[in-house]
PDB file with one MODEL, atoms N, CA, C and O in Angstrom:
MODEL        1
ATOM      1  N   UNK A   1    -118.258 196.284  53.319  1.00  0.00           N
ATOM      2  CA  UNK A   1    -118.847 195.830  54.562  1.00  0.00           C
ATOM      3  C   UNK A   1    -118.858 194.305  54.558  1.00  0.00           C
ATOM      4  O   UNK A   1    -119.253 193.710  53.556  1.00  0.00           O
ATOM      5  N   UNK A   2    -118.500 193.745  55.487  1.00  0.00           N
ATOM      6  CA  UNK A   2    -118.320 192.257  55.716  1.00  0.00           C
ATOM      7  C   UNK A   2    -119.873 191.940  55.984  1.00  0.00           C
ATOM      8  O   UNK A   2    -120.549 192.838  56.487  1.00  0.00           O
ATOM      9  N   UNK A   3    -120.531 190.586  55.642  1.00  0.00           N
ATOM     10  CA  UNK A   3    -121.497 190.114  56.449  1.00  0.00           C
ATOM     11  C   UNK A   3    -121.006 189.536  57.353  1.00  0.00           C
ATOM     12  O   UNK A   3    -119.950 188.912  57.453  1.00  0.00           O
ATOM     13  N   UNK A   4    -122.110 189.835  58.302  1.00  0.00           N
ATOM     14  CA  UNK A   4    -122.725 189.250  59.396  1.00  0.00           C
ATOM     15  C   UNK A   4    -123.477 188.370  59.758  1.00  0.00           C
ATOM     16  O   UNK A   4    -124.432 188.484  58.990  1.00  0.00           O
ATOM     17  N   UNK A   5    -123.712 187.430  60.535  1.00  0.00           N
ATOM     18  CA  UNK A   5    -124.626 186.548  60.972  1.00  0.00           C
ATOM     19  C   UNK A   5    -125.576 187.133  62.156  1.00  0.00           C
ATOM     20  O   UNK A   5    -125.164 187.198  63.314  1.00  0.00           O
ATOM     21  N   UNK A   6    -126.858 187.547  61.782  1.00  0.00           N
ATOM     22  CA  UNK A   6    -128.080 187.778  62.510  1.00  0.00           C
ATOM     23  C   UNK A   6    -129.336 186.890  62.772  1.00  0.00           C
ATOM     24  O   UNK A   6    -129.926 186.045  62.099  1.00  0.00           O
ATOM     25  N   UNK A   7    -129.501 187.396  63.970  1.00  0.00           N
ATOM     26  CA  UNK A   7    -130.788 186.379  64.106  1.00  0.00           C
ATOM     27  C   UNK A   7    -132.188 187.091  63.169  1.00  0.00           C
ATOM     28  O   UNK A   7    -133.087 186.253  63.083  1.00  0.00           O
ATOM     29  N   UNK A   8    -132.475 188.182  62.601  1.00  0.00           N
ATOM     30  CA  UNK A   8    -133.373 188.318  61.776  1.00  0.00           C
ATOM     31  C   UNK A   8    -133.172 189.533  60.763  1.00  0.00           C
ATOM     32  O   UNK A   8    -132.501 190.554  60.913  1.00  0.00           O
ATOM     33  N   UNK A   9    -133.891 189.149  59.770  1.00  0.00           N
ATOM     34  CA  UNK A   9    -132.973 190.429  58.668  1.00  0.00           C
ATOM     35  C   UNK A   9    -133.297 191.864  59.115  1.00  0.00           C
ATOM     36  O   UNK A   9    -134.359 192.116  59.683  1.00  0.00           O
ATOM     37  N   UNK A  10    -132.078 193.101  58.771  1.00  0.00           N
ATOM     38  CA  UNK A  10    -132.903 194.173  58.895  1.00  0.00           C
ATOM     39  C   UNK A  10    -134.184 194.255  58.223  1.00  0.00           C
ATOM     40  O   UNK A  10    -134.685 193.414  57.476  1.00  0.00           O
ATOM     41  N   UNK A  11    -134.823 195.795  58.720  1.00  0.00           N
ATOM     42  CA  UNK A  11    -135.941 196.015  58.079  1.00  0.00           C
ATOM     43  C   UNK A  11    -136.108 197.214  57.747  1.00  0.00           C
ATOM     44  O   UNK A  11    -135.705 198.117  58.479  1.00  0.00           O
ATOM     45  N   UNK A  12    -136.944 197.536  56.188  1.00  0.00           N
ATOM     46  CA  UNK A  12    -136.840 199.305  56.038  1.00  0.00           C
ATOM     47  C   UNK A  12    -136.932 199.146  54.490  1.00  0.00           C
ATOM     48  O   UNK A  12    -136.565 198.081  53.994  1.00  0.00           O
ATOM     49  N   UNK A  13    -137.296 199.920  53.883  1.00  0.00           N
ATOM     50  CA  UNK A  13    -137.185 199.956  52.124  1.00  0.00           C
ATOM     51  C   UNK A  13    -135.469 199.992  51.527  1.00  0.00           C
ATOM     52  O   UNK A  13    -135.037 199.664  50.422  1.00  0.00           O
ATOM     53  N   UNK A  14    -135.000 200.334  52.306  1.00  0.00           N
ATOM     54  CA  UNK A  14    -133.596 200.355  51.717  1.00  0.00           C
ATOM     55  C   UNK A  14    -132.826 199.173  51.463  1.00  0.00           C
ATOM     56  O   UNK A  14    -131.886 199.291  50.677  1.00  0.00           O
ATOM     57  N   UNK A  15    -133.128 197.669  52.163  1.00  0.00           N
ATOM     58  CA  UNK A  15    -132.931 196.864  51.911  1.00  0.00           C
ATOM     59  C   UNK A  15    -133.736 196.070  51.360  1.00  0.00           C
ATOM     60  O   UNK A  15    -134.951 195.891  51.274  1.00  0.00           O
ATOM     61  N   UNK A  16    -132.542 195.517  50.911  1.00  0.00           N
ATOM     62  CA  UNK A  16    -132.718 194.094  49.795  1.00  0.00           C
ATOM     63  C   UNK A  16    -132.729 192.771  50.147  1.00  0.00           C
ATOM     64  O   UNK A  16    -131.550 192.419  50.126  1.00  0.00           O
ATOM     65  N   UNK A  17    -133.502 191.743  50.494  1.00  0.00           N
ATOM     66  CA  UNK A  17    -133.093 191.123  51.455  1.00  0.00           C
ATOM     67  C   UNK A  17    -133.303 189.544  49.640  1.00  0.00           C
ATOM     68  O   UNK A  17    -133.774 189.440  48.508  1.00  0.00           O
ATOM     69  N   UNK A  18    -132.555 188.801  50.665  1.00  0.00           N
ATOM     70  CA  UNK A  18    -131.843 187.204  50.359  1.00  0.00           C
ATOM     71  C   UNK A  18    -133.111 186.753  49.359  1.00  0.00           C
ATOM     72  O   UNK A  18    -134.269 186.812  49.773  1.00  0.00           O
ATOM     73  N   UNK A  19    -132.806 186.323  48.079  1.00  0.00           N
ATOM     74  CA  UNK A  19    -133.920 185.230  47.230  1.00  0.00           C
ATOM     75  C   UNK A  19    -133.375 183.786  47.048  1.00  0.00           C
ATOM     76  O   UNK A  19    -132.329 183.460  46.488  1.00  0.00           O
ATOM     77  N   UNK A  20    -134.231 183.049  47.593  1.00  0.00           N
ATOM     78  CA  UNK A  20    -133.255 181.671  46.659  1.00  0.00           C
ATOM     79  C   UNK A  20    -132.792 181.851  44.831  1.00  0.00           C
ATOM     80  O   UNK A  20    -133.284 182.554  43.948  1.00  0.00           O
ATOM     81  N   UNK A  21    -131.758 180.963  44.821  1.00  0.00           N
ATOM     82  CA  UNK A  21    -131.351 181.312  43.454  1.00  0.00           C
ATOM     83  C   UNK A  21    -130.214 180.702  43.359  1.00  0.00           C
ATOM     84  O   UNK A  21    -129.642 180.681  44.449  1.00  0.00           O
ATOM     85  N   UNK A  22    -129.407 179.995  42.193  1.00  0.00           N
ATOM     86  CA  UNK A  22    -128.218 179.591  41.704  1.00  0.00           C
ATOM     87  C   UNK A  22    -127.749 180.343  40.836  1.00  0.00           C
ATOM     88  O   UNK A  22    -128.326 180.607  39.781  1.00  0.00           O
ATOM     89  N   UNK A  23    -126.507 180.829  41.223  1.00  0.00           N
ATOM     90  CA  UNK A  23    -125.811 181.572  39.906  1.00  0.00           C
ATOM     91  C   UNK A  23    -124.376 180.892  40.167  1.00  0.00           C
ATOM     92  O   UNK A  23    -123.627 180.557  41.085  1.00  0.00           O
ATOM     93  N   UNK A  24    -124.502 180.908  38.486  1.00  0.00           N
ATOM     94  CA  UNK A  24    -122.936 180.239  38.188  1.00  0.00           C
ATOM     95  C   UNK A  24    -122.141 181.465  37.995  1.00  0.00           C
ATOM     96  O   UNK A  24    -122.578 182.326  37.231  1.00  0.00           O
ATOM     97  N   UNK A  25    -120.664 181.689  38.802  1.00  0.00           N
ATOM     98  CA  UNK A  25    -119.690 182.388  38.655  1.00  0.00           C
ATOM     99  C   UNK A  25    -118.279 181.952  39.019  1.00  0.00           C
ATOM    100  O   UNK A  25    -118.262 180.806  39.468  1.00  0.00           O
ATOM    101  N   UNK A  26    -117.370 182.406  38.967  1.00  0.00           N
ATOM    102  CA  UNK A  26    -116.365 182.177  39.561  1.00  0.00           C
ATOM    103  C   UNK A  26    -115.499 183.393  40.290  1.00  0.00           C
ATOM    104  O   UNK A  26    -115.626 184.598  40.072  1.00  0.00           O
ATOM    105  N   UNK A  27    -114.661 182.802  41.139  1.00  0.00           N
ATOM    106  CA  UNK A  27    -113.507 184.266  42.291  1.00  0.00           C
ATOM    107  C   UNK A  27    -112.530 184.714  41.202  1.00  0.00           C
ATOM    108  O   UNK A  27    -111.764 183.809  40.870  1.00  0.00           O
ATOM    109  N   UNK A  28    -112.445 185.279  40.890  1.00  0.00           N
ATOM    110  CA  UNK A  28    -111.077 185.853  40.347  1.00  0.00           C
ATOM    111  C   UNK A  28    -110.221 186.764  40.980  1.00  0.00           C
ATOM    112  O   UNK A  28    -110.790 187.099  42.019  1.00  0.00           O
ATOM    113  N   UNK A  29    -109.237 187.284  40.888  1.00  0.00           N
ATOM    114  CA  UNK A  29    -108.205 188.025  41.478  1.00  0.00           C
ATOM    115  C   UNK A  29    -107.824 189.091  40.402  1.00  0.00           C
ATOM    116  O   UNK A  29    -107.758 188.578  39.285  1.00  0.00           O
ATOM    117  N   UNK A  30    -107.626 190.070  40.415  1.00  0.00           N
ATOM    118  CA  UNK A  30    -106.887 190.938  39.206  1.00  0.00           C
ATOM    119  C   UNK A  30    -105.813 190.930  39.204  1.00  0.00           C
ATOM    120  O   UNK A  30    -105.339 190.572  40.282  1.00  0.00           O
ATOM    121  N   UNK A  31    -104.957 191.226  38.283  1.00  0.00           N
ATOM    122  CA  UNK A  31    -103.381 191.697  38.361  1.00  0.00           C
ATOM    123  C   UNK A  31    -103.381 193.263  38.147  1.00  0.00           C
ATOM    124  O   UNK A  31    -104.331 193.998  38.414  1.00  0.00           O
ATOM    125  N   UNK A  32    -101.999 193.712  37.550  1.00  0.00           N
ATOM    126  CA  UNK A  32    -101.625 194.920  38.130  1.00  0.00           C
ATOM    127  C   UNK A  32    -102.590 195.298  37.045  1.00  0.00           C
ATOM    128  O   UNK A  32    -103.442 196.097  37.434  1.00  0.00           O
ATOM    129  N   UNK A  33    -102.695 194.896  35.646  1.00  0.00           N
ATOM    130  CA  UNK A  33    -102.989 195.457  34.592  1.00  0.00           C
ATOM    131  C   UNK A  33    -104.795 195.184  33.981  1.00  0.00           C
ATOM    132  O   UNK A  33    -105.401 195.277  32.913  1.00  0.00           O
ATOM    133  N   UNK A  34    -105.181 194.711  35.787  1.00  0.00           N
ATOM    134  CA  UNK A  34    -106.680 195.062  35.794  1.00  0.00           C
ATOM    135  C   UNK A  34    -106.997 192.966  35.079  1.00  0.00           C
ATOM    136  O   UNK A  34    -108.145 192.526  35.128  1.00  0.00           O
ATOM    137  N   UNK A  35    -106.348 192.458  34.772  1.00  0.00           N
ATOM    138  CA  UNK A  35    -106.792 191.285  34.133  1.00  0.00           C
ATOM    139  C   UNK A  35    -107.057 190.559  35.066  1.00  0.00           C
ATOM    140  O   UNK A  35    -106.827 190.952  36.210  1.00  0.00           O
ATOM    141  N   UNK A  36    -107.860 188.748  34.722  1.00  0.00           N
ATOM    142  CA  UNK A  36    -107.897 187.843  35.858  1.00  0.00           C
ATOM    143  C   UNK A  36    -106.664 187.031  35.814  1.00  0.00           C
ATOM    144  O   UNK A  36    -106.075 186.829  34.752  1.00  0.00           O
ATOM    145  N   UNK A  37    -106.273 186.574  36.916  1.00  0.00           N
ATOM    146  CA  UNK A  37    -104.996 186.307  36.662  1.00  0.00           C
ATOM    147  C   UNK A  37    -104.961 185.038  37.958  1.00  0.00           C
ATOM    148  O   UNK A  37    -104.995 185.298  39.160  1.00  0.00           O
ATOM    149  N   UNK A  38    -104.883 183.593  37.336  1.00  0.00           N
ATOM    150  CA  UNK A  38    -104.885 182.550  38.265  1.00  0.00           C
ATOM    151  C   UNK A  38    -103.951 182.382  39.209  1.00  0.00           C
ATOM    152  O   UNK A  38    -104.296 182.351  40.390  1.00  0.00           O
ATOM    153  N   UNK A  39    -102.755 182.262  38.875  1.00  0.00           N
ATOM    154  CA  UNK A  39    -101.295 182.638  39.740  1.00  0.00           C
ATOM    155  C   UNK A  39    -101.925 183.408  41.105  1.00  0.00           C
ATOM    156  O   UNK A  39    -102.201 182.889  42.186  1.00  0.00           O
ATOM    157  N   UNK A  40    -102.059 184.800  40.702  1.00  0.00           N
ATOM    158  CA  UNK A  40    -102.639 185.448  41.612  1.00  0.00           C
ATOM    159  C   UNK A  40    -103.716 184.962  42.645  1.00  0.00           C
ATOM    160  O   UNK A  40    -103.602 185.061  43.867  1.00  0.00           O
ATOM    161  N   UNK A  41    -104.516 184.556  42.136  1.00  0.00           N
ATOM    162  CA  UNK A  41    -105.408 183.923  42.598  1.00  0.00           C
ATOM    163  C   UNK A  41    -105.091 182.787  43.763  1.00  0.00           C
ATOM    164  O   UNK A  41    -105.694 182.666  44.829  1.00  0.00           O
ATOM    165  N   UNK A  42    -104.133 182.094  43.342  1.00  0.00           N
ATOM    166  CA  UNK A  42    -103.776 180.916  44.128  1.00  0.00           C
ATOM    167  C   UNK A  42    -103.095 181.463  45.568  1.00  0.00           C
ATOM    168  O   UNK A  42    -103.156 180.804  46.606  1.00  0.00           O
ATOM    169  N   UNK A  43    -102.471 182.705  45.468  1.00  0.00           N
ATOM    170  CA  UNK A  43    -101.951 183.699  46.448  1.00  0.00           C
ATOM    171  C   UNK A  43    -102.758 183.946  47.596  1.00  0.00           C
ATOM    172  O   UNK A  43    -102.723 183.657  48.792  1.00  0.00           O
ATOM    173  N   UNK A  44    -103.880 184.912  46.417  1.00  0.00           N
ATOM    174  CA  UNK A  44    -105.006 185.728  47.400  1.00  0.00           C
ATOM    175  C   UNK A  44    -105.660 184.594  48.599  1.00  0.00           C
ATOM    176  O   UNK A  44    -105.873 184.790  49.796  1.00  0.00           O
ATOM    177  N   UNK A  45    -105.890 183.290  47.720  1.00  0.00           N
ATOM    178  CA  UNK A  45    -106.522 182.642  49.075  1.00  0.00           C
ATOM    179  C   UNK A  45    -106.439 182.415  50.178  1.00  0.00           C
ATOM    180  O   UNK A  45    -107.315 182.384  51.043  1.00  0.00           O
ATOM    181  N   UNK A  46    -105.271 182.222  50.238  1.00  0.00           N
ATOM    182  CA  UNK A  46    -104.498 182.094  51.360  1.00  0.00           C
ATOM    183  C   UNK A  46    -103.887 183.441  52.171  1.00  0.00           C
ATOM    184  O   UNK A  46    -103.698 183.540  53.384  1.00  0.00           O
ATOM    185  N   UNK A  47    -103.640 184.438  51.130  1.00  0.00           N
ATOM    186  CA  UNK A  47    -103.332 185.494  52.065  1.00  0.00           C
ATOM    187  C   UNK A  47    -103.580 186.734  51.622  1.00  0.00           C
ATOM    188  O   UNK A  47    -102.774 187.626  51.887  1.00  0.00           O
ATOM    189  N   UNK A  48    -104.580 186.966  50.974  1.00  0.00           N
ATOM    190  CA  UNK A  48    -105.402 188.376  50.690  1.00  0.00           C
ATOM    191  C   UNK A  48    -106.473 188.140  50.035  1.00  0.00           C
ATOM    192  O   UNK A  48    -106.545 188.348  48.824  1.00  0.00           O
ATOM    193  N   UNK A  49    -107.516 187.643  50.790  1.00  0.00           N
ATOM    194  CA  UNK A  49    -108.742 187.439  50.545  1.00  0.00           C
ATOM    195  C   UNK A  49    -109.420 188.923  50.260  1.00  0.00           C
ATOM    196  O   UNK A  49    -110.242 189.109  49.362  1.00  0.00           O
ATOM    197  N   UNK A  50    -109.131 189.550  50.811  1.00  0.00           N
ATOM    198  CA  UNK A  50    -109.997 191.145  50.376  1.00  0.00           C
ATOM    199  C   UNK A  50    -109.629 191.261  48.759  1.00  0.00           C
ATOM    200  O   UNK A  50    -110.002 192.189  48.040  1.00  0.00           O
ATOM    201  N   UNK A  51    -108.997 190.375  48.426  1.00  0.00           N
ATOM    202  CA  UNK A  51    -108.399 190.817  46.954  1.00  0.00           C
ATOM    203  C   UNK A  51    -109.395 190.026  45.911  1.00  0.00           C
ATOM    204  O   UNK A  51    -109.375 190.192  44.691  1.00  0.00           O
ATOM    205  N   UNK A  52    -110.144 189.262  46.520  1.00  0.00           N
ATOM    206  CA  UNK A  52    -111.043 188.293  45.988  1.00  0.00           C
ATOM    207  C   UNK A  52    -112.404 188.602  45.273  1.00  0.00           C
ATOM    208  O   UNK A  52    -113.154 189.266  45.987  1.00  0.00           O
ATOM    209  N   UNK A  53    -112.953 188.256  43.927  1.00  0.00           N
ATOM    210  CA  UNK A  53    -114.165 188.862  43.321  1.00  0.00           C
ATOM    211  C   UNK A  53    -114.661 187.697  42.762  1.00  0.00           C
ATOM    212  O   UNK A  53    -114.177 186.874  41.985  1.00  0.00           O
ATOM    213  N   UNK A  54    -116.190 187.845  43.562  1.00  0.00           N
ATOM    214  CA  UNK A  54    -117.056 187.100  42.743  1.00  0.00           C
ATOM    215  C   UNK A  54    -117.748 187.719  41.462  1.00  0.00           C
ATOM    216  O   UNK A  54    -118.450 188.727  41.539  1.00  0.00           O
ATOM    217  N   UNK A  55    -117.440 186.873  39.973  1.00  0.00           N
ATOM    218  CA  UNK A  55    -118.097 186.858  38.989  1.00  0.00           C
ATOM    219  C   UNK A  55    -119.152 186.779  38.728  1.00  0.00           C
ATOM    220  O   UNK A  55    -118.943 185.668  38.240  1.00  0.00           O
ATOM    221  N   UNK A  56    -120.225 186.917  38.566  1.00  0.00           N
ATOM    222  CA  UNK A  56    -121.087 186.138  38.250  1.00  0.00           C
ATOM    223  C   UNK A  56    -121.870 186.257  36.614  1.00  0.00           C
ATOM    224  O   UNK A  56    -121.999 187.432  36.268  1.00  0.00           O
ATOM    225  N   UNK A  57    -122.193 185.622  35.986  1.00  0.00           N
ATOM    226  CA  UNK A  57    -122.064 185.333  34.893  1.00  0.00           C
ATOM    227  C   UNK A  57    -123.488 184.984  34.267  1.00  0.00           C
ATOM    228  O   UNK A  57    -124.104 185.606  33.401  1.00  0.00           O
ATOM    229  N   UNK A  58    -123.863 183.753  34.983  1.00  0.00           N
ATOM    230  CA  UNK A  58    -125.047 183.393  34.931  1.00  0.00           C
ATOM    231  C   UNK A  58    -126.251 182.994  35.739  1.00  0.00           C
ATOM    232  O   UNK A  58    -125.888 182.698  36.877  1.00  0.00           O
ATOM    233  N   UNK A  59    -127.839 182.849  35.537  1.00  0.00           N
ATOM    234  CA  UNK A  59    -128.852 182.708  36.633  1.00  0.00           C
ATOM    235  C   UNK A  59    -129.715 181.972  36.172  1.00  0.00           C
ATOM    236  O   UNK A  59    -130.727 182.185  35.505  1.00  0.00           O
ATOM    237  N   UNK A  60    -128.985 180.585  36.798  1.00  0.00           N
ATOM    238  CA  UNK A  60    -129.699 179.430  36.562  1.00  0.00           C
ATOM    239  C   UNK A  60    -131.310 179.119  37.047  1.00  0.00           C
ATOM    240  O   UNK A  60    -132.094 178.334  36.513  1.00  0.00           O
ATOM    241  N   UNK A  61    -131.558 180.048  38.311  1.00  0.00           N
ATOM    242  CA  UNK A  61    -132.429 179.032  38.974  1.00  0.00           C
ATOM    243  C   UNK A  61    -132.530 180.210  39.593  1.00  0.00           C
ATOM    244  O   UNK A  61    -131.519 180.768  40.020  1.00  0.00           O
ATOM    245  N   UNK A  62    -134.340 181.000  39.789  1.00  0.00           N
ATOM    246  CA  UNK A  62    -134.281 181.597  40.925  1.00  0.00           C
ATOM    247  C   UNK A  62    -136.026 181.464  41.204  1.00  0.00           C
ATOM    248  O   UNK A  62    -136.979 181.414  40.427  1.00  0.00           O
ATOM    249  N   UNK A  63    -135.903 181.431  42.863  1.00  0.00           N
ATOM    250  CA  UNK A  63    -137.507 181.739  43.487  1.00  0.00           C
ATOM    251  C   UNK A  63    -138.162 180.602  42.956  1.00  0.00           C
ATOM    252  O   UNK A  63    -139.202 180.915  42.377  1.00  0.00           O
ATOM    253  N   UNK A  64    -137.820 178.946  42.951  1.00  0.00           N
ATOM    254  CA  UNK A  64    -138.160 178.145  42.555  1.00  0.00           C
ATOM    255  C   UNK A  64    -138.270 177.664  40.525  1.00  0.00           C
ATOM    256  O   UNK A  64    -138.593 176.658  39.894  1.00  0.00           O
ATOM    257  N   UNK A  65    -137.795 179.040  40.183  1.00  0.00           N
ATOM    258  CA  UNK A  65    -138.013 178.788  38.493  1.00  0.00           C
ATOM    259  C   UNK A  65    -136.751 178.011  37.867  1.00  0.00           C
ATOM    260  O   UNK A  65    -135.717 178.415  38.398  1.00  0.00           O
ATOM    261  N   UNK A  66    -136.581 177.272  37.148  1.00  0.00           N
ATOM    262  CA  UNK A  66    -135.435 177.098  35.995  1.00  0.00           C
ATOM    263  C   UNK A  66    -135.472 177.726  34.972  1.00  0.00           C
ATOM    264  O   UNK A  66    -136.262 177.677  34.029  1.00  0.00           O
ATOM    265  N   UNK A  67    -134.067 178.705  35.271  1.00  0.00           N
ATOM    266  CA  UNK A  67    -134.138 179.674  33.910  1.00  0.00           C
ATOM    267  C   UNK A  67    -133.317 179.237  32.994  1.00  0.00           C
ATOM    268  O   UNK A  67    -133.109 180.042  32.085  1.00  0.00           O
ATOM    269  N   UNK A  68    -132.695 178.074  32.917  1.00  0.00           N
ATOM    270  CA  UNK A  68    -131.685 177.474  31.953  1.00  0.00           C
ATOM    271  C   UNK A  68    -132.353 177.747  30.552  1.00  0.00           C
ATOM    272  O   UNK A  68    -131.741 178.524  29.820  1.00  0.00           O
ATOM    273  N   UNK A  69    -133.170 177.371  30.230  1.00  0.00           N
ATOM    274  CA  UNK A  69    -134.223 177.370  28.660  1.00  0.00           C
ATOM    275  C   UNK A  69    -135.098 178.713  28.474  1.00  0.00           C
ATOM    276  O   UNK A  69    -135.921 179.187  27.691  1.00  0.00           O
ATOM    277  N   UNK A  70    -134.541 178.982  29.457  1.00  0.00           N
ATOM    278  CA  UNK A  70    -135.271 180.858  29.005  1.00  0.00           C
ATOM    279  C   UNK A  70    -134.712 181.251  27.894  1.00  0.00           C
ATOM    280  O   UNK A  70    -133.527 180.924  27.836  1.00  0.00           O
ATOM    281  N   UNK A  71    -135.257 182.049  26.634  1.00  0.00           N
ATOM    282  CA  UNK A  71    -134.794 182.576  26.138  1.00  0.00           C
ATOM    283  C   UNK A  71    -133.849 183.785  26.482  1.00  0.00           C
ATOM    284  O   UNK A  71    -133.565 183.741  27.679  1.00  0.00           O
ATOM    285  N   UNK A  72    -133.498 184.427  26.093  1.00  0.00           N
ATOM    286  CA  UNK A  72    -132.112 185.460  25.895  1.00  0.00           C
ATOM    287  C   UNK A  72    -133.417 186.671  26.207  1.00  0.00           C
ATOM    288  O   UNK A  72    -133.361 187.306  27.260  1.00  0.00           O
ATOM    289  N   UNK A  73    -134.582 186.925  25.200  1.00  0.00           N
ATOM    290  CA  UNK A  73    -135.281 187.882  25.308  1.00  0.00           C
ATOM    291  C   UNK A  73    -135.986 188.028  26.477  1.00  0.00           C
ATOM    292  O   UNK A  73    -136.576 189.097  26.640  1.00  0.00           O
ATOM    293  N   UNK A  74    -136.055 187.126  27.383  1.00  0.00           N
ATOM    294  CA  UNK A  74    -137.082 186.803  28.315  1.00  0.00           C
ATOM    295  C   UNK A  74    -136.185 187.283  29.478  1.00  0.00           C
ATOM    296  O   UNK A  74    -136.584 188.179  30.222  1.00  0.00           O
ATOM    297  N   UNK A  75    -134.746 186.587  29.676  1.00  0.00           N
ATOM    298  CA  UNK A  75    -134.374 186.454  30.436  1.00  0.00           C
ATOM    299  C   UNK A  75    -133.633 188.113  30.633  1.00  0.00           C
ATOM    300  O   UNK A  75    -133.136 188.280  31.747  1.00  0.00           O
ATOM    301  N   UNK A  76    -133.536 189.197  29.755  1.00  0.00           N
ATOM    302  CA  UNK A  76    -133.187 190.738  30.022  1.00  0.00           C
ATOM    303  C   UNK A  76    -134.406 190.976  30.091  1.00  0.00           C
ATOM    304  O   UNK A  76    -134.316 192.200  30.187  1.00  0.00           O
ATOM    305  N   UNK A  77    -135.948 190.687  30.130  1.00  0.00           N
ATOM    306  CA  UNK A  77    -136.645 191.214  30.640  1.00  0.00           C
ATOM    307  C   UNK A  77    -136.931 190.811  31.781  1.00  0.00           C
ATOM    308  O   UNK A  77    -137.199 191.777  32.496  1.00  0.00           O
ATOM    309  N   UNK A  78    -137.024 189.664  32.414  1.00  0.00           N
ATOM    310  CA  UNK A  78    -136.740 189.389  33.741  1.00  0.00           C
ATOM    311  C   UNK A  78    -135.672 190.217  34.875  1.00  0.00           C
ATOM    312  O   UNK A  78    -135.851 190.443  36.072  1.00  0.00           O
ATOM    313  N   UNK A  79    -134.473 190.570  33.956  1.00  0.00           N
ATOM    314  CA  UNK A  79    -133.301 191.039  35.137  1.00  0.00           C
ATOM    315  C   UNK A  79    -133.713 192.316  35.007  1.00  0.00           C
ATOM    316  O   UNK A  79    -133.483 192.943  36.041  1.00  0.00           O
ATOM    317  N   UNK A  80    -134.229 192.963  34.163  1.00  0.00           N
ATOM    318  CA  UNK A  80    -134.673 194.814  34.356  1.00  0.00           C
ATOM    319  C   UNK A  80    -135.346 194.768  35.341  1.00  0.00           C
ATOM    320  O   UNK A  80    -135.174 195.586  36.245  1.00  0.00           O
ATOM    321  N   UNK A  81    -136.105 193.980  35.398  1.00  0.00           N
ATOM    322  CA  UNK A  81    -137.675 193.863  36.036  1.00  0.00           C
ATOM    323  C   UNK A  81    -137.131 193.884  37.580  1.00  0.00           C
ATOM    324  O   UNK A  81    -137.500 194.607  38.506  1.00  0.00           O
ATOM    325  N   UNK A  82    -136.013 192.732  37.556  1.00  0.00           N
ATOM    326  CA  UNK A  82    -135.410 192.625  38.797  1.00  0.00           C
ATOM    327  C   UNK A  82    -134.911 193.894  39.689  1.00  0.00           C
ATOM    328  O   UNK A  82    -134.807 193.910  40.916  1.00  0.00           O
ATOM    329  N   UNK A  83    -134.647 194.874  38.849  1.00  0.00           N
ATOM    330  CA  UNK A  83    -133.910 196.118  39.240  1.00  0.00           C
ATOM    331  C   UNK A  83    -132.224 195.358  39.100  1.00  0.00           C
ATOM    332  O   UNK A  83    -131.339 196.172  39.364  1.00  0.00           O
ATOM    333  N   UNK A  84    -131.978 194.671  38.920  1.00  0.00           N
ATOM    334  CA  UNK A  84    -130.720 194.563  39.290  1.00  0.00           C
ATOM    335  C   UNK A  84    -129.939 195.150  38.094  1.00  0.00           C
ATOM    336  O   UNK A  84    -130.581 195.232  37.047  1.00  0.00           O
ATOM    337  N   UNK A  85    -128.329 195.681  38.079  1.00  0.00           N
ATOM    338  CA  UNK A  85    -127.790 195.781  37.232  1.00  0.00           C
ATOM    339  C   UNK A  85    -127.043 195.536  36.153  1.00  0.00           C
ATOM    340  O   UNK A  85    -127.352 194.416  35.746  1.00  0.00           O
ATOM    341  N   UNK A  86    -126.104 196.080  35.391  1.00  0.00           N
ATOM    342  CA  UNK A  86    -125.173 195.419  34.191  1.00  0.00           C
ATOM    343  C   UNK A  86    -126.000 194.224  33.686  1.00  0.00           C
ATOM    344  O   UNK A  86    -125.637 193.057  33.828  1.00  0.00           O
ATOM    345  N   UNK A  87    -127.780 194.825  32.750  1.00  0.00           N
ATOM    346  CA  UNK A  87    -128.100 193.589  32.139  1.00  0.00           C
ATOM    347  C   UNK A  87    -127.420 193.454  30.970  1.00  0.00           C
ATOM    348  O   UNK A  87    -126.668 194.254  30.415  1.00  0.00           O
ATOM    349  N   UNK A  88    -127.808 192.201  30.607  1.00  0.00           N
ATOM    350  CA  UNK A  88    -126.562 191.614  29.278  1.00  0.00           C
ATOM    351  C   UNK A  88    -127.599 191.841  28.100  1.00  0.00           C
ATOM    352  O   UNK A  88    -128.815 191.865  27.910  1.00  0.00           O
ATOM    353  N   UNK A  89    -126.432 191.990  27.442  1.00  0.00           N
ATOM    354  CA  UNK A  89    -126.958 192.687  25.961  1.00  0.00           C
ATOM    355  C   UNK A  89    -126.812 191.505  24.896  1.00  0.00           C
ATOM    356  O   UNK A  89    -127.117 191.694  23.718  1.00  0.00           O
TER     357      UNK A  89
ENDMDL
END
């Protein structure tokens, strides 16, 4: 599903709506054999953006906190907590 631009967020338990926050990631592109592959990449931008994936990696900064100096232990109990998924081990 593409976003949209609305004048106010839905509403309902099923959504998740927007937190401030910085996360460092990068777009990658796959190749045939599932890898990231820059070549590719330089392609997709220009002409297959649906082919495009954001990484994300790390969570610098959220809901006013700096999590840079969080510990490792702190910071998988924070993202459980979050509900969110694939926490890092």
């Amino acid at each position: 599903m593409m976003p949209t631009l609305v004048a106010k967020p839905p509403q309902g338990d099923t959504w998740t709506h927007e937190e401030s926050a910085i996360i460092d990631g990068e777009i990658i592109v796959l190749n045939d054999k599932g890898l990231s592959d820059f070549a590719e990449l330089r392609k997709a931008i220009t002409r297959r953006q649906h082919d495009l994936y954001f990484v994300a990696f790390d969570l610098l900064h959220l809901i006013g906190h700096d999590l840079r100096d969080l510990l490792m232990s702190h910071f998988r109990q924070l993202f459980r907590f979050s509900g969110l998924q694939n926490v890092p081990t």
